[in-house]
Phi, psi and omega in degrees: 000152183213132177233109186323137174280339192265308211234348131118331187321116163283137159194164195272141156346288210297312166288309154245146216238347196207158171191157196209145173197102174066034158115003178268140161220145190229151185203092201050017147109058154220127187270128178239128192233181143253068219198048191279041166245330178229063198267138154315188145057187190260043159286115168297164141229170203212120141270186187275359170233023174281306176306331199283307205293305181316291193299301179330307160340294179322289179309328200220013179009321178289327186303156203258149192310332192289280167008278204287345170292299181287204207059293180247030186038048184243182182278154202271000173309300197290009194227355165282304163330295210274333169303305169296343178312308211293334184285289198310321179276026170072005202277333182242110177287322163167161145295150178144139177309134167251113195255144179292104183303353193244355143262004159244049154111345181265133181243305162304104189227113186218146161252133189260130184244101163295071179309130188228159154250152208296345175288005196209019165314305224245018181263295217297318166328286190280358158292336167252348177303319184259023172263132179351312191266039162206121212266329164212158177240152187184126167274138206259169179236008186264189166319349164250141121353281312141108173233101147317113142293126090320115187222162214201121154335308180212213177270320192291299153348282166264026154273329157282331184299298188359277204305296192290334185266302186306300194279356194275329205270162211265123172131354196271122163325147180283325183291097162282049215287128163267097193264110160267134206267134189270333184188124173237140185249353179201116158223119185222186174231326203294157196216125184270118210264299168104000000 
């Protein structure tokens, strides 16, 4: 349950996704007001040159704080100071190569849609949530419970993670949708910041 900071209103994630009130507006529990001095919750603020240092970022991960200070003409202080801020509040998630799976051997990529019961939505998540082969997990609000990214040596591969991992643990609907992906024309992490 998230219980509105202004008007005291409860209500589940899972059912209302929004709610607004007198200058508030919450969006999965996170509040944005303009009131950037007494913002609640794990509401950020980002300036423009917070932004900046994110899309460089995006793009080059390896530059060095010296670098990306000349890049935007600030002290390489100011641009370590604003990166760790940025760590701690989680705005920066982590670092790290990013690799192409179907050139070390996952040939297979599919998204999997899970129907569940709901009293055990959020076990069953993070249970697949903690297996290798699965590159993201998201509880959907859409025709599935559950939507899994799954990557796989083959085909063969991955219809045994299915059987053996998926459909074994308890609460999972028998109606399994399997999407296999055929040809990918745009795959990123990066978020164009604006």
């Amino acid at each position: 349950m998230v219980t509105c900071p202004k008007c005291g209103e409860e209500y589940s994630l899972g059912r209302k996704i929004y709610h607004s009130c007198e200058g508030f507006s919450i969006s999965h529990g996170v509040v944005f007001n303009d009131d950037r001095e007494n913002r609640p919750w794990n509401c950020h603020s980002i300036d423009e040159t917070d932004k900046e240092i994110l899309n460089i970022l995006q793009e080059n991960n390896k530059i060095s704080y010296r670098e990306l200070a000349e890049k935007l003409k600030l002290a390489a202080s100011t641009i370590h100071n604003r990166v760790q801020k940025m760590i701690e509040e989680e705005i920066i998630k982590q670092f790290g190569a990013i690799v192409d799976p179907v050139k070390i051997g996952y040939n297979t990529i599919a998204l999997v849609g899970l129907s569940v019961d709901p009293v055990k939505m959020n076990e069953i998540a993070e249970i697949i949530a903690s297996f290798d082969e699965t590159q993201l997990v998201a509880i959907s609000s859409g025709d599935h419970d559950i939507i899994a990214q799954i990557i796989a040596k083959d085909e063969k591969s991955l219809w045994n993670f299915i059987n053996i991992k998926i459909k074994t643990i308890s609460g999972i609907k028998p109606q399994i949708h399997v999407s296999n992906f055929l040809d990918i024309f745009k795959s990123t992490h990066s978020i164009k910041i604006a």
